[in-house]
C-alpha positions in Angstrom: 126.0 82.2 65.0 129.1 80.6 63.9 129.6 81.4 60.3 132.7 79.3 57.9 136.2 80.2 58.1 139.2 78.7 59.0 140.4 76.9 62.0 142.9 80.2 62.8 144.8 82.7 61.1 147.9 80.3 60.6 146.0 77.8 58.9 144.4 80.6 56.5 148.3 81.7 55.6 149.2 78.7 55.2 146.0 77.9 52.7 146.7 81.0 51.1 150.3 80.3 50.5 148.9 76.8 48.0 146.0 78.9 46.6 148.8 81.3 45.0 150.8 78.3 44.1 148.4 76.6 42.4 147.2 79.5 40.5 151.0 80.2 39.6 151.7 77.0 38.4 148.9 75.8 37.0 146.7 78.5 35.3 147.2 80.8 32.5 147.5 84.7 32.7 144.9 85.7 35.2 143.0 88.7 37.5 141.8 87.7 41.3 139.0 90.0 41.8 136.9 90.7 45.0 133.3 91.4 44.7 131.0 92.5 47.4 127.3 91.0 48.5 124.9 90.7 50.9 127.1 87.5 52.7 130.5 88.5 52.2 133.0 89.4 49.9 133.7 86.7 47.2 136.7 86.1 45.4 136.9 85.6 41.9 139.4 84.3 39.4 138.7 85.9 36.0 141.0 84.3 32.6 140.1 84.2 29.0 138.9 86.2 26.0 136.6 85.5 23.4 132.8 86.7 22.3 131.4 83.5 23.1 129.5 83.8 26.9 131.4 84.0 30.0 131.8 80.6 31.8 131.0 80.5 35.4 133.1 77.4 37.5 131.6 76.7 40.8 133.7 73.7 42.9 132.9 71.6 45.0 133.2 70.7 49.0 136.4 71.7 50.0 137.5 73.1 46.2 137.5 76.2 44.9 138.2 78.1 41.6 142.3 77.0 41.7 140.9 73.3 41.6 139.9 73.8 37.8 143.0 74.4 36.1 142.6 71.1 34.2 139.6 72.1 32.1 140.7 75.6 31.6 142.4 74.7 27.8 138.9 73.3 27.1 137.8 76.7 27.7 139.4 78.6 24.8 137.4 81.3 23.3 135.2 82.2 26.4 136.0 84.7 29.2 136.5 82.3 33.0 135.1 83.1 36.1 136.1 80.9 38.5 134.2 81.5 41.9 135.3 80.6 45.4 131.8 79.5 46.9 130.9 81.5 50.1 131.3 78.9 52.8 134.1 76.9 51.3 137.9 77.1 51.9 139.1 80.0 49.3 139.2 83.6 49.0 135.5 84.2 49.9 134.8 85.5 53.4 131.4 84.5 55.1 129.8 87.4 57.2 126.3 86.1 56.7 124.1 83.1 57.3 123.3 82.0 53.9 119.8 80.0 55.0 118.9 77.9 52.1 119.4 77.3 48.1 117.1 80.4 47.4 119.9 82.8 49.3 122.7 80.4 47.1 120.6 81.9 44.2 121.2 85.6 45.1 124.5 85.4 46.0 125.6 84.1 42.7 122.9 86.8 41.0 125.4 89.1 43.1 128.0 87.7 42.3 127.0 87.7 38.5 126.2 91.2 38.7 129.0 92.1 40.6 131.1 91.1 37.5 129.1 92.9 34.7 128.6 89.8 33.4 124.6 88.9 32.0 124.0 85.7 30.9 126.5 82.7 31.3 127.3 79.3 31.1 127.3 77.6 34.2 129.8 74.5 35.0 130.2 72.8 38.1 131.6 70.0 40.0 129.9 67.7 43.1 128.1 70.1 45.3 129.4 72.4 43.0 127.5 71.2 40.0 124.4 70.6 42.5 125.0 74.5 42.7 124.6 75.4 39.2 121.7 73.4 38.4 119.8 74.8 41.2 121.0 78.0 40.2 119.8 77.4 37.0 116.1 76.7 38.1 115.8 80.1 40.1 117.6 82.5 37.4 117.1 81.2 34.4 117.3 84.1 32.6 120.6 84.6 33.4 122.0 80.7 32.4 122.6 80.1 28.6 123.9 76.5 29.9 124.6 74.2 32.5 127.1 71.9 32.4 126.8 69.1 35.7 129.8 67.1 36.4 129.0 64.5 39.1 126.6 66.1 40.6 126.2 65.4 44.7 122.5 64.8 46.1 120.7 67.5 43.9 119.3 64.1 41.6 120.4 61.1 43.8 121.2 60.7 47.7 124.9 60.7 48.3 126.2 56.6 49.8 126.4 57.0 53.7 130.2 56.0 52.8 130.8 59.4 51.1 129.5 61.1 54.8 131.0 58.7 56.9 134.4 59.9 55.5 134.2 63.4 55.9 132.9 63.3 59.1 136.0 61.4 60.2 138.2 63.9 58.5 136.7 66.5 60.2 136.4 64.8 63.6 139.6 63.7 63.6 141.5 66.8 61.4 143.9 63.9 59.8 145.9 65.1 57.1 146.3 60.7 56.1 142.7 60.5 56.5 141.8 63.7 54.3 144.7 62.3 51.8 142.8 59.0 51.8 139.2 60.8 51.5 140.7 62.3 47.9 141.8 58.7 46.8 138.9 57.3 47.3 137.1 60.1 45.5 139.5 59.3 42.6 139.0 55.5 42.8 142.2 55.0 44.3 144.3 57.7 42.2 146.8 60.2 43.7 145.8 63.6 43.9 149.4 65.6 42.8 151.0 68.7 44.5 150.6 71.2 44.8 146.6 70.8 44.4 146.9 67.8 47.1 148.1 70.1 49.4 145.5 73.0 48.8 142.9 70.1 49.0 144.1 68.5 52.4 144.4 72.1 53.9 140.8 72.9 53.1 139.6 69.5 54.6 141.6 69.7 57.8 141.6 73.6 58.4 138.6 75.0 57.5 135.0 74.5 58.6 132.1 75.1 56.4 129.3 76.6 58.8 125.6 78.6 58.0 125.3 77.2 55.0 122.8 75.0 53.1 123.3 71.1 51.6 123.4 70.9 48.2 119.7 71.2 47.1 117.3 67.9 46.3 115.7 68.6 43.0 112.3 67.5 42.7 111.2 65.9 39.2 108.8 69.1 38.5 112.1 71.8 38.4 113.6 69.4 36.3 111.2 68.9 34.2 110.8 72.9 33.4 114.4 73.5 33.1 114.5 75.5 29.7 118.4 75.5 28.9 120.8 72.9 27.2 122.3 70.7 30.1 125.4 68.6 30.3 125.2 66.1 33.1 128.7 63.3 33.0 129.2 60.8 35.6 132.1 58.6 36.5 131.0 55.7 35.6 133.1 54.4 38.8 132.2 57.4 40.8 131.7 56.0 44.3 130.0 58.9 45.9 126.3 57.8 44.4 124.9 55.6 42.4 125.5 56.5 39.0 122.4 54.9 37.1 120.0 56.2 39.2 121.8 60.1 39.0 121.3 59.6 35.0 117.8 58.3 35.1 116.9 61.1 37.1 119.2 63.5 35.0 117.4 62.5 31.7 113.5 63.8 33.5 115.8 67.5 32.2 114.0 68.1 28.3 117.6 69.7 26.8 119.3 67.5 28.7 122.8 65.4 27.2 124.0 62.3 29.9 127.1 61.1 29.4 129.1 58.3 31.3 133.4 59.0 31.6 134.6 55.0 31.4 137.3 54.7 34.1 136.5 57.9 35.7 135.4 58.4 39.0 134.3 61.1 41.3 136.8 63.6 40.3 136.1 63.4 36.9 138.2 66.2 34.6 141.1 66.3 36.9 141.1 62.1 35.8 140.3 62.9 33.1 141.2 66.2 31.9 141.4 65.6 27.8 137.9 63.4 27.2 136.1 65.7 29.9 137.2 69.0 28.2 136.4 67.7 24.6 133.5 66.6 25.9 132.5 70.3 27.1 133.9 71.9 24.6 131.7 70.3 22.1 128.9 70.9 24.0 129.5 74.6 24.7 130.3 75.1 20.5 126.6 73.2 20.1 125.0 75.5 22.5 126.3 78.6 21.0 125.9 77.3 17.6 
């Protein structure tokens, strides 16, 4: 069985080259860890101090922990764990099948574990934030919060334009295409470098294989979800419809739903100062 990685081993130098640059540029003093489990060797970028609980990123399609450096000065007092998700473009390595969202659920507990970390906050983006709050349902012990930003099928199908899109990135392996893809995303707004770069490269030079969709959430898990949750939406977000994600989102008891005016599917990179207030605030109520 085919398992993800990149398209050959230029195309993972040359992905590797933006992944330092980003992380140069745009984050603060930082460790890149590697930690072992049962499907491969993840990679980790660890930043922060603080007593408050560690904060867990998990990207989305295509992303990986460079992608947040936006939201990290939101993040001030807590110790950062940004992980590359196994099966996406980053410093993970796939070596086995990961079948469905229960085998998501022990590699993050491996992950988690891994980094001598207990309980954590848990913040996520797109398939990303789909991750965490079906993470959240199968180790709840482990999640102090969630915090959902746009997240992709786990509460609402995902428009057939959203698939239609990628598939022609893929098919085709168009950088103009991928570049368009992120506009449209962003409701028309430029990605900048060096992240637009890092982003196109992972769409056009790496295939995500053996791994699950982001998991449909039935109305019973989210009804027995025990932690404080954060779901905010684009309100222009064209990847689903937004209404019904935050009709769905508000089945959640501890649940907060908040709308970004003007924001669409990428969300705190649009939107980097209202998004990480509104998280902060969240995270200080939580731990409060």
């Amino acid at each position: 069985m085919k398992l993800s990685g990149f398209v050959d081993d230029a195309a993972r130098e040359r992905f590797a080259h933006r992944y330092a640059e980003v992380l140069a540029q745009r984050w603060p003093p930082h460790e890149r860890v590697e930690i072992a489990t049962s499907f491969g060797p993840t990679g980790v970028v660890r930043a922060g101090t603080g007593a408050g609980a560690p904060v867990v990123l998990l990207a989305g399609g295509s992303a990986n922990a460079a992608t947040w450096s936006p939201l990290l000065p939101a993040l001030a007092g807590h110790p950062i764990l940004a992980i590359d998700v196994l099966g996406e473009a980053g410093a993970s390595e796939q070596t086995a099948p990961v079948a469905d969202a229960a085998a998501r659920a022990r590699w993050l507990a491996e992950v988690l574990a891994g980094a001598g970390v207990e309980r954590v906050h848990l913040v996520g983006l797109s398939a990303g934030a789909s991750l965490v709050l079906s993470c959240a349902t199968r180790l709840p012990e482990r999640v102090v919060s969630v915090v959902a930003l746009e997240p992709a099928r786990s509460l609402a199908p995902v428009r057939a334009a959203f698939w239609w899109r990628v598939v022609t990135v893929l098919v085709t392996g168009s950088r103009g295409r991928a570049d368009a893809f992120l506009r449209w995303c962003r409701g028309g707004d430029e990605v900048p470098e060096p992240l637009r770069g890092l982003l196109i490269s992972a769409l056009t030079e790496h295939r995500s294989r053996a791994v699950p969709p982001p998991e449909r959430l039935a109305d019973d898990r989210l009804r027995a979800m025990t932690m404080p949750v954060l779901v905010a939406l684009g309100a222009r977000s064209p990847v689903h419809d937004v209404g019904r994600v935050a009709d769905r989102a508000r089945l959640i008891p501890d649940v907060e739903v908040h709308r970004v005016e003007g924001a669409a599917h990428g969300l705190f990179a649009e939107r980097p100062d209202e998004v990480g207030r509104l998280v902060a605030a969240f995270l200080r109520r939580v731990e409060a």
